[in-house]
Kinemage of the C-alpha trace (Angstrom):
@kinemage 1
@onewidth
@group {chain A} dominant
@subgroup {mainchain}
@vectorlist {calphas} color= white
{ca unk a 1} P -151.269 -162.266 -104.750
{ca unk a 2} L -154.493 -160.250 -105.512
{ca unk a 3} L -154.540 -157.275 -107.694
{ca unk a 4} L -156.895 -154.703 -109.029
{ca unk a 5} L -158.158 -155.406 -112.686
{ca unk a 6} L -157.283 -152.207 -113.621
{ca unk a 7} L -153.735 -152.523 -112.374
{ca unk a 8} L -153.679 -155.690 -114.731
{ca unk a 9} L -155.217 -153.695 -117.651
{ca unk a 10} L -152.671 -150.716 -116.757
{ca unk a 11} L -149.396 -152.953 -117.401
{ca unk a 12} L -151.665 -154.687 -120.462
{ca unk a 13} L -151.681 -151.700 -122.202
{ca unk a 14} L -147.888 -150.844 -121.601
{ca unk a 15} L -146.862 -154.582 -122.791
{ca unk a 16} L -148.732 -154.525 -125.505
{ca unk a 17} L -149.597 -151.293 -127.088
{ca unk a 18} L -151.320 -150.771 -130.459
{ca unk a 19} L -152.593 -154.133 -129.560
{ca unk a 20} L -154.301 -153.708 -126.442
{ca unk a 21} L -157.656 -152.788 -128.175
{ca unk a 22} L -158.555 -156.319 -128.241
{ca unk a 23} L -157.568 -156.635 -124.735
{ca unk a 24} L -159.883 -153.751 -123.518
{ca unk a 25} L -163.184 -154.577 -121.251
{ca unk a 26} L -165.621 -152.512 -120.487
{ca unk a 27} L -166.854 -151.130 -117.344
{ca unk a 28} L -162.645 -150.295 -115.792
{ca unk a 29} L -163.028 -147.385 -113.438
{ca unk a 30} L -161.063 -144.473 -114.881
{ca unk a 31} L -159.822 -142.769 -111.747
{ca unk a 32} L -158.144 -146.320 -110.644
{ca unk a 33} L -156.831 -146.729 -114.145
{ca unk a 34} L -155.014 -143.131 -114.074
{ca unk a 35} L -153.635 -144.231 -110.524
{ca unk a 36} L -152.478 -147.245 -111.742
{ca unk a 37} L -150.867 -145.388 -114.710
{ca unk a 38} L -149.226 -143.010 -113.080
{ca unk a 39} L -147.494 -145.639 -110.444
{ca unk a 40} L -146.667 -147.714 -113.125
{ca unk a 41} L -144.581 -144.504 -114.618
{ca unk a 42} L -143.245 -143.297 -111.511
{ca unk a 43} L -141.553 -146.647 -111.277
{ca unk a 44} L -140.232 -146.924 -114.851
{ca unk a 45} L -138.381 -143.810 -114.035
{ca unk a 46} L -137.206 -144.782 -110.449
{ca unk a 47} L -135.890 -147.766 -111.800
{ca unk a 48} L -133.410 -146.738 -114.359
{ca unk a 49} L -131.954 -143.826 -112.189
{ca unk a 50} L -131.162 -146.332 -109.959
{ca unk a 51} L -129.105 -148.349 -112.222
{ca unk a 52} L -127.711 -144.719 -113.077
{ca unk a 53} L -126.474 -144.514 -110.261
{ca unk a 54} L -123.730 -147.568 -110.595
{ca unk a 55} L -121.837 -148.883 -113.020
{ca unk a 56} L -125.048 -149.742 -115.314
{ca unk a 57} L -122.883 -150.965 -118.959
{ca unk a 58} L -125.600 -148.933 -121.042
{ca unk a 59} L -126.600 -145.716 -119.222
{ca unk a 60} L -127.961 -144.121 -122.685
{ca unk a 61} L -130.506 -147.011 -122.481
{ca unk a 62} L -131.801 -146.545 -119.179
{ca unk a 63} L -131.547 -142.591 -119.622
{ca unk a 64} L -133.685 -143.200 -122.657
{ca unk a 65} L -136.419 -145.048 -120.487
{ca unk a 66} L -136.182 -143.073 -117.239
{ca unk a 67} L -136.752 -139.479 -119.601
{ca unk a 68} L -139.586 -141.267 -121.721
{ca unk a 69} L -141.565 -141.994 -118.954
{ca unk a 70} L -140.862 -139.101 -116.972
{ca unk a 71} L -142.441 -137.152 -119.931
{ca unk a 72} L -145.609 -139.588 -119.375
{ca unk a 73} L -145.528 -139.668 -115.847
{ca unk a 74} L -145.689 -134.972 -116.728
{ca unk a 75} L -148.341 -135.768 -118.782
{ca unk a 76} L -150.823 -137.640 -116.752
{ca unk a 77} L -150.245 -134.685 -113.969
{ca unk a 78} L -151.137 -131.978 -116.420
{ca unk a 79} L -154.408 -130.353 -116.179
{ca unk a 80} L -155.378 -131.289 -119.467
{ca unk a 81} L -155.141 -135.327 -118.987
């Protein structure tokens, strides 16, 4: 399966955080890493809301990850980002 660099550097810098300056290349395009970014998001708050929405054994957990990401996903929309 084929996928953008910047799609790989995306979930790079979610897995690994603080550490993901050694990871960094130059050259990414910034409008596909921002895309990337905000998909990734969108689905770490789709995801948890649907375990919500059974019998999920820790719902605080997955409420916890759903409204984390949420707040990112607001912050890459706002004008300032």
């Amino acid at each position: 399966m084929y996928f953008d660099v910047e799609q790989e550097h995306v979930f790079l810098e979610l897995r690994f955080g603080p550490h993901y300056d050694r990871l960094r290349v130059p050259g990414l395009d910034g409008d596909r890493l921002r895309l990337y970014r905000l998909a990734l998001h969108l689905s770490l708050v789709a995801g948890p809301l649907r375990l919500l929405g059974g019998d999920f054994p820790d719902a605080g957990a997955m409420r916890g990850i759903a409204e984390f990401n949420l707040r990112r996903v607001l912050s890459l929309l706002s004008p300032a980002s």
